[in-house]
N, CA, C and O of each residue as an XYZ file, in Angstrom:
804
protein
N       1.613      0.808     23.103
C       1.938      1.195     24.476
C       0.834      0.725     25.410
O      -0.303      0.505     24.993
N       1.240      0.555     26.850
C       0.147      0.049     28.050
C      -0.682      1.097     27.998
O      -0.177      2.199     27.787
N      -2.124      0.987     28.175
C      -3.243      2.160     28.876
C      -2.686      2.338     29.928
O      -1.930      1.624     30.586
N      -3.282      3.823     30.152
C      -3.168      4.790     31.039
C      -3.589      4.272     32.547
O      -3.100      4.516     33.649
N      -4.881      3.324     32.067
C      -5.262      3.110     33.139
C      -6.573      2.578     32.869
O      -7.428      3.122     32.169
N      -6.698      1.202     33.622
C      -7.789     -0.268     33.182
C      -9.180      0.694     33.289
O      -9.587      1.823     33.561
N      -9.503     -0.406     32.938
C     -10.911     -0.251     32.657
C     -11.852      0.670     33.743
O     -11.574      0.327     34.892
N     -12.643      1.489     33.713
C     -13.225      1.865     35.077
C     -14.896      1.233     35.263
O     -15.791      0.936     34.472
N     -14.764      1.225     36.533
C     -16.457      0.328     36.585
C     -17.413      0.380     35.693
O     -17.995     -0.478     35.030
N     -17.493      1.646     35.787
C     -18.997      2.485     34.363
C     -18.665      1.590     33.081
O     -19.430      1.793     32.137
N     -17.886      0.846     32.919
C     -17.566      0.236     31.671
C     -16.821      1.359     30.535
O     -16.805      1.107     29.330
N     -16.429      2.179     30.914
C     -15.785      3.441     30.056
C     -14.315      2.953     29.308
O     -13.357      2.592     29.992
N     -14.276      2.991     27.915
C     -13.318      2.390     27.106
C     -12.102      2.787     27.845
O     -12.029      3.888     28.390
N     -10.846      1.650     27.889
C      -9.402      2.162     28.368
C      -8.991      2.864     27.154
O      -9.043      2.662     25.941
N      -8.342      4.236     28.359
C      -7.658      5.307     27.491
C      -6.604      4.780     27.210
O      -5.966      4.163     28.063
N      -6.036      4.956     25.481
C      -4.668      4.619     24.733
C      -3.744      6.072     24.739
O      -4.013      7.069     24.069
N      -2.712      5.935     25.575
C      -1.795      7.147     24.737
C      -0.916      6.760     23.772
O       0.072      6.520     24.467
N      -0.538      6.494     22.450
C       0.351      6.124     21.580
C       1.532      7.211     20.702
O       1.332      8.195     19.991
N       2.730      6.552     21.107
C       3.812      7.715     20.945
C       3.921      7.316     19.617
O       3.862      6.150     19.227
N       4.120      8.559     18.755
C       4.635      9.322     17.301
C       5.783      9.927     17.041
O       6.215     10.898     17.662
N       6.337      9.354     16.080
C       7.854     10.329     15.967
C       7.134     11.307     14.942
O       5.990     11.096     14.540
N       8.020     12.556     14.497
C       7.688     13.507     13.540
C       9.046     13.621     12.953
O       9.799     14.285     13.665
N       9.606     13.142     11.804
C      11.019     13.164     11.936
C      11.007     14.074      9.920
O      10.013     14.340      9.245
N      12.460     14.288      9.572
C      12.562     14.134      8.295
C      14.084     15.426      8.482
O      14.930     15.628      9.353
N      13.799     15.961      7.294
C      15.447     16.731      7.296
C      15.174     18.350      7.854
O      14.017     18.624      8.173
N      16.164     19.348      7.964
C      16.555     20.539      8.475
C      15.470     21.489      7.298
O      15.528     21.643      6.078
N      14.455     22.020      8.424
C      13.258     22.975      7.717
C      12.737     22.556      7.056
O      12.616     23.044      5.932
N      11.946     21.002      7.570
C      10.740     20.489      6.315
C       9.830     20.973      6.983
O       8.796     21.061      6.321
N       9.699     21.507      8.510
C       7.996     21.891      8.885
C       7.179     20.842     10.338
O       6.031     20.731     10.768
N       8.946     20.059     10.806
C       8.472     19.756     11.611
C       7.686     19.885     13.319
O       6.935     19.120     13.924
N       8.296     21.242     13.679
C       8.054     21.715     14.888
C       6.280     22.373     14.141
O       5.208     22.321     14.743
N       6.509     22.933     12.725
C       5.139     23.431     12.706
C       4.037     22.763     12.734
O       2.970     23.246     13.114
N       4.255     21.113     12.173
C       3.634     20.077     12.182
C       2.979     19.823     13.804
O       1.761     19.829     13.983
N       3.941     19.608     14.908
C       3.180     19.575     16.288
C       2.684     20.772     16.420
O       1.530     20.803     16.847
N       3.168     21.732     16.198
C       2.560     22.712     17.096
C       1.107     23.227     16.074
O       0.326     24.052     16.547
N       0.949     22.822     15.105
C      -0.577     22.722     14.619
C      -1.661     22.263     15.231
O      -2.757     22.722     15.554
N      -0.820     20.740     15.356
C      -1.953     19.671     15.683
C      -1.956     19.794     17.239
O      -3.113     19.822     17.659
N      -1.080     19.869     18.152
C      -1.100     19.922     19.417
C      -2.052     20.673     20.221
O      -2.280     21.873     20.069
N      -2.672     19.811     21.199
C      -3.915     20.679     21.635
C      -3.723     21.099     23.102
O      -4.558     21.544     23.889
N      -2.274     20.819     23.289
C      -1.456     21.642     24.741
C      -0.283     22.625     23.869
O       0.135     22.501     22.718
N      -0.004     23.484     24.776
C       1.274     24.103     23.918
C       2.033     23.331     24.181
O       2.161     22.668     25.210
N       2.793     23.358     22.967
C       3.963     22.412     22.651
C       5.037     22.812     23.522
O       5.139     23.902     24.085
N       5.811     21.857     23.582
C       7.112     21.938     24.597
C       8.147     21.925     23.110
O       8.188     21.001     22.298
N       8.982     23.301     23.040
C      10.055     23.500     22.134
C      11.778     23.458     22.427
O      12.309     24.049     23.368
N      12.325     22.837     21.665
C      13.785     23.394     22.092
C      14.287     23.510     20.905
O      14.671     22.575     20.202
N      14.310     24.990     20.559
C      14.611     25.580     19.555
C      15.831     26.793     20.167
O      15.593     27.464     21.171
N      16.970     26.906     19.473
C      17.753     27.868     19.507
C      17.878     28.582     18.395
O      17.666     28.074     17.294
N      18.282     30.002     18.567
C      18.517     30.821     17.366
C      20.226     29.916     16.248
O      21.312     29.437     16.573
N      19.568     30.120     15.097
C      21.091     29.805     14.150
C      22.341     30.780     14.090
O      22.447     31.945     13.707
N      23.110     30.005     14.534
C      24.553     30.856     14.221
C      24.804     31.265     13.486
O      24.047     31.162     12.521
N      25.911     31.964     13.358
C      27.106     31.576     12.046
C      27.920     30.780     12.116
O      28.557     30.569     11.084
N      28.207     30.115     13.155
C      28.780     28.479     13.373
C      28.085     27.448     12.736
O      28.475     26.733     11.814
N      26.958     27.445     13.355
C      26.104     26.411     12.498
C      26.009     26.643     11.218
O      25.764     25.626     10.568
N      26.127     27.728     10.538
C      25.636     27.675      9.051
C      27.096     27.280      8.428
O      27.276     27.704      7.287
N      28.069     26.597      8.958
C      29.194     25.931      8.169
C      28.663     24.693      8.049
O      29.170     23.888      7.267
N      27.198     24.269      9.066
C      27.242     22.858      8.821
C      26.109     22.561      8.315
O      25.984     21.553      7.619
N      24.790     23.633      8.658
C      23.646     23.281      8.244
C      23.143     24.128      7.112
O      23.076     25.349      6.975
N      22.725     22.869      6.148
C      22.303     23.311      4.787
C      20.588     24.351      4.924
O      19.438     24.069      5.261
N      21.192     25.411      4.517
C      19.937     26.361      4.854
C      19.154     26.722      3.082
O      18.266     27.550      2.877
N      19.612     26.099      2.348
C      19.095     26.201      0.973
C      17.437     25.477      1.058
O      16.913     24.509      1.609
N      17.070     26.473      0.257
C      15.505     26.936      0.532
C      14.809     26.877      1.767
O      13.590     26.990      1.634
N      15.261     26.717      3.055
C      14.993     27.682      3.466
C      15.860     29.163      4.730
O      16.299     29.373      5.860
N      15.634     29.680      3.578
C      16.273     31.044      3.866
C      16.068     31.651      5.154
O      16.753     32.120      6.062
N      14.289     31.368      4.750
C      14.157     32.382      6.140
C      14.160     31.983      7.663
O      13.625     32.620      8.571
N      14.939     30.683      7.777
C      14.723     29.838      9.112
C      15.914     30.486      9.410
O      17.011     30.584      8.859
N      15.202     31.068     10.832
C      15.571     31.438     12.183
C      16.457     30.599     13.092
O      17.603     30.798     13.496
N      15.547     29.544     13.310
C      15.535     28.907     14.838
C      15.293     27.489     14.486
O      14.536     27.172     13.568
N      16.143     26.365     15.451
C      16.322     25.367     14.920
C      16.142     24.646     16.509
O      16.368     25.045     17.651
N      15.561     23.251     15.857
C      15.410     22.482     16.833
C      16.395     21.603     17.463
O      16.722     20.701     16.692
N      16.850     21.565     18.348
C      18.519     20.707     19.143
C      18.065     19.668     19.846
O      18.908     18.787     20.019
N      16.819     19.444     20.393
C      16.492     18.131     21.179
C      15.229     17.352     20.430
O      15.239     16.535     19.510
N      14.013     18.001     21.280
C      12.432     17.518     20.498
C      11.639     18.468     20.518
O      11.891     19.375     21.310
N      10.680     18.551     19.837
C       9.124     19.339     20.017
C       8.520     18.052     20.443
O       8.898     16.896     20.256
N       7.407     18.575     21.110
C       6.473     17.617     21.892
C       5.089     18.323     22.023
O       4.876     19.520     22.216
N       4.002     17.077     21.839
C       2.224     17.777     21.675
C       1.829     16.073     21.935
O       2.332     14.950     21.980
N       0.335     16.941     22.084
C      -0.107     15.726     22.022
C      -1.749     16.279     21.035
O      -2.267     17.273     20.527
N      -1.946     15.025     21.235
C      -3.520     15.388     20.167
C      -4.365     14.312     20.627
O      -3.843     13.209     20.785
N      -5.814     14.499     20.909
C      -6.804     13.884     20.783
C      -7.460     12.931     19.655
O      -8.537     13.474     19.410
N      -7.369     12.020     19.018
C      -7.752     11.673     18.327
C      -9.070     11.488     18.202
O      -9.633     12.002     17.236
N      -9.998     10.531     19.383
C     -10.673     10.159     19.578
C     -11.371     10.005     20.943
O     -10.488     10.357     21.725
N     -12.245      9.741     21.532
C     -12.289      9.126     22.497
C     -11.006      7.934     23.308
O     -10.080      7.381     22.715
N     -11.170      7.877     24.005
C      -9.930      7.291     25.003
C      -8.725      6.921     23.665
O      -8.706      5.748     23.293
N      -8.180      7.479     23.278
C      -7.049      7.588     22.147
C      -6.483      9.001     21.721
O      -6.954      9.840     20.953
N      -5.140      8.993     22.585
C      -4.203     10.191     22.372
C      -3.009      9.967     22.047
O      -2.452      8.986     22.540
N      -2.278     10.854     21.095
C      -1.332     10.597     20.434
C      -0.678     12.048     21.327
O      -1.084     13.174     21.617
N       1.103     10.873     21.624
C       1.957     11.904     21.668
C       2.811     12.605     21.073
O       3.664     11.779     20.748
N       3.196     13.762     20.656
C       4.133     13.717     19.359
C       5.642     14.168     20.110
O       5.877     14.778     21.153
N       6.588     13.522     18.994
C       7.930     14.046     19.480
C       8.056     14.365     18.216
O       7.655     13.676     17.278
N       8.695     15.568     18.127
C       9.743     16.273     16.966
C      10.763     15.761     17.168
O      11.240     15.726     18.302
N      11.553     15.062     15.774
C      13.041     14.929     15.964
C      13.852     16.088     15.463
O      13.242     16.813     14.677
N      15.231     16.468     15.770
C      15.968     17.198     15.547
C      16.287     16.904     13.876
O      16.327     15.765     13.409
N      16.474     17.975     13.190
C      16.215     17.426     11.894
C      18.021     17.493     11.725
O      17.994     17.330     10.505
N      19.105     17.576     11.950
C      20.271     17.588     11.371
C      21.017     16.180     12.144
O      20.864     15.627     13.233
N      21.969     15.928     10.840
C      22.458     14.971     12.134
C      23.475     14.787     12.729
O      23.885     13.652     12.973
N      23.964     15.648     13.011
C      24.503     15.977     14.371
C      23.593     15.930     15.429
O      24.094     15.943     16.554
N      22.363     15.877     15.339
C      21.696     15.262     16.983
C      21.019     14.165     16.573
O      19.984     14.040     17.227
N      21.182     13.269     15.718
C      20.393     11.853     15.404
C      20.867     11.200     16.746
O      20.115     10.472     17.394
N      21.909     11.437     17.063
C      22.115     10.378     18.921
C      21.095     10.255     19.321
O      20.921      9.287     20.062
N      19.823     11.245     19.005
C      18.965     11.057     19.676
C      18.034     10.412     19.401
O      17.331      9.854     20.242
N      17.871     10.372     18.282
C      16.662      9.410     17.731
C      16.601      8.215     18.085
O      15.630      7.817     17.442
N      17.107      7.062     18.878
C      17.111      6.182     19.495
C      16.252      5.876     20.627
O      15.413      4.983     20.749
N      16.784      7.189     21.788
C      16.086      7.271     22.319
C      14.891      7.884     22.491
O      14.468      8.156     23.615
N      14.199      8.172     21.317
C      12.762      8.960     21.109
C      11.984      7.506     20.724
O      10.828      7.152     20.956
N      12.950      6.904     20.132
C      12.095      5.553     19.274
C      11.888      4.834     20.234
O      11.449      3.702     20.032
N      12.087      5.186     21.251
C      11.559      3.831     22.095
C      10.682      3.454     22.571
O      10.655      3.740     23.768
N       9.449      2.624     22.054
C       8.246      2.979     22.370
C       6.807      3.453     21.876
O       5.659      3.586     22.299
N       7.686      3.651     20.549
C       7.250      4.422     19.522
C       5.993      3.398     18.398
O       6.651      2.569     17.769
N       4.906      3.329     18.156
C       3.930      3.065     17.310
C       4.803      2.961     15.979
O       5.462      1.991     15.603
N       4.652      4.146     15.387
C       5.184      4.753     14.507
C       6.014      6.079     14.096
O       6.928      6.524     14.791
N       5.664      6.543     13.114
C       6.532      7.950     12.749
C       5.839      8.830     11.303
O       5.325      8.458     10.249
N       6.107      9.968     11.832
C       5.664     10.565      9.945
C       7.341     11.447      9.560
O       8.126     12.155     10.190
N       7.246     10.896      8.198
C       8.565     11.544      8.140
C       7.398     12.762      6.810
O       6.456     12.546      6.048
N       8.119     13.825      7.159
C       7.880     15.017      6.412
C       8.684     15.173      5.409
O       9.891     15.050      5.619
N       8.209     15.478      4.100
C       9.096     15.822      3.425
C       8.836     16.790      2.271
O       7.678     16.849      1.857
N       9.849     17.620      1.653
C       9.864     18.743      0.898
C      10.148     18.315     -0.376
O      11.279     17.842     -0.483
N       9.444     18.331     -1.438
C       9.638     18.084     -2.761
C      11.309     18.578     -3.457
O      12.124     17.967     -4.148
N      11.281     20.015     -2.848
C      12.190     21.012     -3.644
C      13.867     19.982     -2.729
O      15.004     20.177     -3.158
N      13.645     19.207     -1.780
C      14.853     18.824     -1.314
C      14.480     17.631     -0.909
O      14.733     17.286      0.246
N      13.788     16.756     -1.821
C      13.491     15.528     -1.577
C      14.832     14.112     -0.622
O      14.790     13.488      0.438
N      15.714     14.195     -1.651
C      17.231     13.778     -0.161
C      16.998     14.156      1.261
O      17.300     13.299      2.092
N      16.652     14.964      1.566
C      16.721     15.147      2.859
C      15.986     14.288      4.450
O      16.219     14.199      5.655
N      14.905     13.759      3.314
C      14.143     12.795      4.139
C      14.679     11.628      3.756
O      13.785     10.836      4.057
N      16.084     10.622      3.004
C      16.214      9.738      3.130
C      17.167      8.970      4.153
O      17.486      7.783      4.077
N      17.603     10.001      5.244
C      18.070      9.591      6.561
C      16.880      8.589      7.079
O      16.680      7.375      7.068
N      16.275      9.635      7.487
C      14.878      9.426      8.141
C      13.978      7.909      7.582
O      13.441      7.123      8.362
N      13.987      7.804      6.462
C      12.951      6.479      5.861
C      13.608      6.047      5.893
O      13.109      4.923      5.954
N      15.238      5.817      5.925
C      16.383      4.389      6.154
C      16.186      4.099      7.859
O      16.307      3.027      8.451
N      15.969      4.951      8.207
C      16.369      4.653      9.828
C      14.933      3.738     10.415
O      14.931      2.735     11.128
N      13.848      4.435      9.873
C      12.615      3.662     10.374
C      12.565      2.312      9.666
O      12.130      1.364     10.319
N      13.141      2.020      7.827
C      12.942      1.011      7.506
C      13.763      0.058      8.168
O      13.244     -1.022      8.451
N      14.967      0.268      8.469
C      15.930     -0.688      9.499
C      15.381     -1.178     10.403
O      15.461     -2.390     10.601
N      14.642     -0.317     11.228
C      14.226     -0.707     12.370
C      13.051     -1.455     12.440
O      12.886     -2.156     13.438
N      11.841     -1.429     11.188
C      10.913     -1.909     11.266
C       9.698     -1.142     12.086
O       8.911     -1.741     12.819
N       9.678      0.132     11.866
C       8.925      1.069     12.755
C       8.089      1.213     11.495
O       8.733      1.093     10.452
N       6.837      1.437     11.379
C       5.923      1.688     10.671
C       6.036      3.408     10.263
O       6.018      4.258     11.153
N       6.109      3.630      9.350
C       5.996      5.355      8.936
C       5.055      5.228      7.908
O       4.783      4.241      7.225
N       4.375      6.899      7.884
C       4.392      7.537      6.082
C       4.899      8.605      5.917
O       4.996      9.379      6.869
N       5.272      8.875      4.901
C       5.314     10.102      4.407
C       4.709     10.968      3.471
O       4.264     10.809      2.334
N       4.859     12.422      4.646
C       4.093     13.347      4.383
C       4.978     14.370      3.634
O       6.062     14.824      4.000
N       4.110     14.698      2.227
C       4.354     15.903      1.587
C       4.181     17.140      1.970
O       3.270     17.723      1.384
N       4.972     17.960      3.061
C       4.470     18.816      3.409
C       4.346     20.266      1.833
O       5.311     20.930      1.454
N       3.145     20.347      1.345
C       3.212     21.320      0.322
C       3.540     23.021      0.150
O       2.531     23.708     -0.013
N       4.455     23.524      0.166
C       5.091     24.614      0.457
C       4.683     25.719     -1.057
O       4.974     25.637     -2.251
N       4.188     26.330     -0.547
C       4.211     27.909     -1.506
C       4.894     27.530     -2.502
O       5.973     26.993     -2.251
N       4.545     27.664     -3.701
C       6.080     27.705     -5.281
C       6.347     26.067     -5.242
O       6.942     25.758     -6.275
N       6.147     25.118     -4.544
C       6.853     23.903     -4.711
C       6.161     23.284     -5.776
O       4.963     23.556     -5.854
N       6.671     22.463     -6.668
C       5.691     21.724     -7.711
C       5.291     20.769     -7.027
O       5.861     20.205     -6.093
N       3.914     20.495     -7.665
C       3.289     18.972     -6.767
C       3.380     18.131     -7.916
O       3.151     18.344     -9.106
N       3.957     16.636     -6.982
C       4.144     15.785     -7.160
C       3.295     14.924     -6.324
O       3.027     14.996     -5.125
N       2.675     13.494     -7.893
C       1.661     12.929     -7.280
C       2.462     11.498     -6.117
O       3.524     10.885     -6.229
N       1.668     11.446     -5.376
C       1.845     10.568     -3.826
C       2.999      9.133     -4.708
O       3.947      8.619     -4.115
N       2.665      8.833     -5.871
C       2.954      7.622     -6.238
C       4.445      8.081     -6.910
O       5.307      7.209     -6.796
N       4.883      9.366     -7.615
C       6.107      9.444     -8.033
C       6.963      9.566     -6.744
O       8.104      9.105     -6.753
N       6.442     10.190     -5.595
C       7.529     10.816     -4.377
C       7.670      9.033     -4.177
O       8.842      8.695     -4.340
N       6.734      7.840     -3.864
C       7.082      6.758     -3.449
C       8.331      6.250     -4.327
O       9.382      5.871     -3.810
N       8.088      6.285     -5.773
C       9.522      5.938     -6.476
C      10.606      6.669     -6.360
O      11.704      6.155     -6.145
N      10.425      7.948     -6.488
C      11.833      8.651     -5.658
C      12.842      8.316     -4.871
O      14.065      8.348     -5.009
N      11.665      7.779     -3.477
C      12.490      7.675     -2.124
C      12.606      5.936     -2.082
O      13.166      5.331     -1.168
N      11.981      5.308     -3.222
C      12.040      3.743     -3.626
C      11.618      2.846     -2.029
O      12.337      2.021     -1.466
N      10.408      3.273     -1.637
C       9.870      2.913     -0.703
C       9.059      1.324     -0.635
O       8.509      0.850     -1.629
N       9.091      0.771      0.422
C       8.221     -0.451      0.257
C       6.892     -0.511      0.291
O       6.161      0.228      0.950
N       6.617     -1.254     -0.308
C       5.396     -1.584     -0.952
C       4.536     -1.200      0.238
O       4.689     -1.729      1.340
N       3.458     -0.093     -0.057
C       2.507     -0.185      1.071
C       2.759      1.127      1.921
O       1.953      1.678      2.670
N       3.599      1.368      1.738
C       4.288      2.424      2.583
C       3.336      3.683      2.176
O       3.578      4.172      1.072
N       2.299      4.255      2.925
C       1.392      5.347      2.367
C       2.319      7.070      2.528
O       2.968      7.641      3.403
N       1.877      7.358      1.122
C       2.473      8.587      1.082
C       0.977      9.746      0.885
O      -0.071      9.530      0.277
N       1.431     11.033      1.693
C       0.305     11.591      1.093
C       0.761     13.056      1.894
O       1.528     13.361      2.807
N      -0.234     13.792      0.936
C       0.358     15.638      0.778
C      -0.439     16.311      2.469
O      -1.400     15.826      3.066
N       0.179     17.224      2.753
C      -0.468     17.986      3.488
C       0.103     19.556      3.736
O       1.093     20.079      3.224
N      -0.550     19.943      4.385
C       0.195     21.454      4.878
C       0.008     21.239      6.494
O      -0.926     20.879      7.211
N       1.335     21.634      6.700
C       1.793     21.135      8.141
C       1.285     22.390      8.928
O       0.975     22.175     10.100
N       1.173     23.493      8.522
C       0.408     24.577      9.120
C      -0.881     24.413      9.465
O      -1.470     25.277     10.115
N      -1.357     23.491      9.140
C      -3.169     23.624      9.399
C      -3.337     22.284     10.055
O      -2.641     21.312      9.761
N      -4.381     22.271     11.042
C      -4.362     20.978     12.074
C      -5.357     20.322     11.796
O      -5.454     19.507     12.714
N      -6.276     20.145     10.998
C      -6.867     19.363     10.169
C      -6.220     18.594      8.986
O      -6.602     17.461      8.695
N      -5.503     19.058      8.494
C      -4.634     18.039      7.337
C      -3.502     17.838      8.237
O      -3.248     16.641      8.100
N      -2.638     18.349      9.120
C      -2.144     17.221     10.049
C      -3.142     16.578     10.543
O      -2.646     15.492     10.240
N      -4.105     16.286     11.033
C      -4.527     15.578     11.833
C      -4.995     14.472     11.154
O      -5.390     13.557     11.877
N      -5.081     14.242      9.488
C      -5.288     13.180      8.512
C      -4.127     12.592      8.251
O      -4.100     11.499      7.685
N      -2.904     13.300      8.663
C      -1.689     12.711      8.421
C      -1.346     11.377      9.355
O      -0.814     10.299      9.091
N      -1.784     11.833     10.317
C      -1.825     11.014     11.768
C      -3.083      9.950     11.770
O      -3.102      8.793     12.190
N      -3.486     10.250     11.535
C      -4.865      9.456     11.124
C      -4.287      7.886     10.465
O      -4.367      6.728     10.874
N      -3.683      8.531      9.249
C      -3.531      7.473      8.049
C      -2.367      6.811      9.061
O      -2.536      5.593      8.996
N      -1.379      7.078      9.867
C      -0.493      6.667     10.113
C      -0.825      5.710     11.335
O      -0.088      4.729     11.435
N      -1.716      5.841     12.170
C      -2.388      5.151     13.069
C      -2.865      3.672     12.136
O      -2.562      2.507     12.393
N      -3.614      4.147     11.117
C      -4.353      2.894     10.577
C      -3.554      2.073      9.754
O      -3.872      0.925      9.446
N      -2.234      2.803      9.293
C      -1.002      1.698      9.097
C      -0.237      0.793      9.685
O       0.085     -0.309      9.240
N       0.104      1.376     10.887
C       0.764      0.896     12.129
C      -0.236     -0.296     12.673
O       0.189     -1.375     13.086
N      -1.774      0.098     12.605
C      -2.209     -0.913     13.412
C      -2.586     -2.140     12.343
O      -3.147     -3.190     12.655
N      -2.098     -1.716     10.876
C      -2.653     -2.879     10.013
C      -0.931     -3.681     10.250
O      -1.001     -4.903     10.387
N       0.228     -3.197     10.291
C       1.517     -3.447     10.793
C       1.574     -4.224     12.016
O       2.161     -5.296     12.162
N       1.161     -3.825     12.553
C       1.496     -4.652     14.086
C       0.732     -6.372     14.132
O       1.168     -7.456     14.519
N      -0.899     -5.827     13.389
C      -1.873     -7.151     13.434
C      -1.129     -8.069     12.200
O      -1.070     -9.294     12.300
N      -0.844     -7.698     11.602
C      -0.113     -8.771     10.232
C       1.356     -9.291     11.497
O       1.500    -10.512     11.566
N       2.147     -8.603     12.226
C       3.116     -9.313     12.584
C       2.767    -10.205     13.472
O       3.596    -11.065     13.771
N       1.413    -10.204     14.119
C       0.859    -11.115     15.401
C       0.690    -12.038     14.854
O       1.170    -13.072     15.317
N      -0.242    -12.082     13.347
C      -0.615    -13.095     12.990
C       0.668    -13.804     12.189
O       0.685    -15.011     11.950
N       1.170    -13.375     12.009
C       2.864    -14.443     11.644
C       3.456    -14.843     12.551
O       4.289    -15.705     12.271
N       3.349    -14.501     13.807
C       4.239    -14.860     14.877
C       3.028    -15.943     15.699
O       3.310    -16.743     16.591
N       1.819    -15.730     15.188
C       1.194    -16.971     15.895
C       1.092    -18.379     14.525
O       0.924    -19.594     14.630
N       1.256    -17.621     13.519
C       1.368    -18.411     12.243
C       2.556    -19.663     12.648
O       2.885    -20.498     11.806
């Protein structure tokens, strides 16, 4: 994405804001994921679950979800000096994927989240970014009781491309999100410089 805004006299680095998707399936932990790492309160659009909706949305393991996301969550995070990341939550069912189009636009990259105990659920999500050529990883979000599985079996699982970094976290705590994002920054930007240099190749 363009800086915020050029260079200033003092010689002070141009600030980067770079947009993030947070995507994966219904109650992997994505709204908890921004609203960890987010160092504004997050902007939510969450409604309570029906009994309409539960004809359509698979609520197996997790039980105790309430409240569901219909548009985006949104944060942002500091990374660094003049480097801020924005996050969008995607709606995890898809019945609102319409939207994911227009979240991607613009977009660096993405972390798709995902739950061991319902591993399928994130393969919407890694088809849609691999189509598109959007740089992701995926994150193990590690849940109470879930068995862990090492970074390299979840990659054969979801039969990911080569390179594609996978790695565990707990989406509750904003330090291991904030390594999630980390790794995903330094993919994207090893992604983008390999396509420059083929396209000047």
């Amino acid at each position: 994405m363009a800086p915020e805004h050029p260079d200033t006299p003092g010689g002070e680095p141009t600030a980067l804001a770079l947009k993030i998707l947070v995507a994966g399936g219904f109650g992997v932990g994505k709204t908890t994921l921004v609203g960890a790492v987010s160092e504004i309160r997050p902007l939510r659009t969450e409604e309570m679950l029906s009994q309409a909706g539960e004809l359509v949305d698979d609520t197996g393991g997790v039980d105790q979800k309430s409240t569901t996301t219909v548009a985006m969550d949104f944060g942002r995070i500091t990374i660094r000096s003049g480097l801020s990341l924005y996050l969008f939550g995607t709606p995890g069912q898809d019945r609102f994927w319409f939207l994911w189009d227009e979240l991607a636009q613009g977009a660096l990259g993405a972390v798709v989240l995902a739950d061991t105990r319902r591993l399928e659920d994130c393969f919407p999500a890694v088809d849609y970014f691999e189509h598109r050529a959007i740089p992701f990883v995926v994150a193990v979000n590690c849940f109470a009781g879930a068995r862990r599985h090492a970074p390299q079996d979840v990659s054969r699982a979801l039969d990911l491309d080569a390179g594609t970094p996978v790695v565990l976290c707990d989406a509750r705590e904003r330090e291991s999100g904030k390594e999630v994002l980390i790794r995903l920054v330094e993919y994207a930007g090893r992604r983008h410089t390999a396509r420059l240099l083929d396209s000047v190749g």
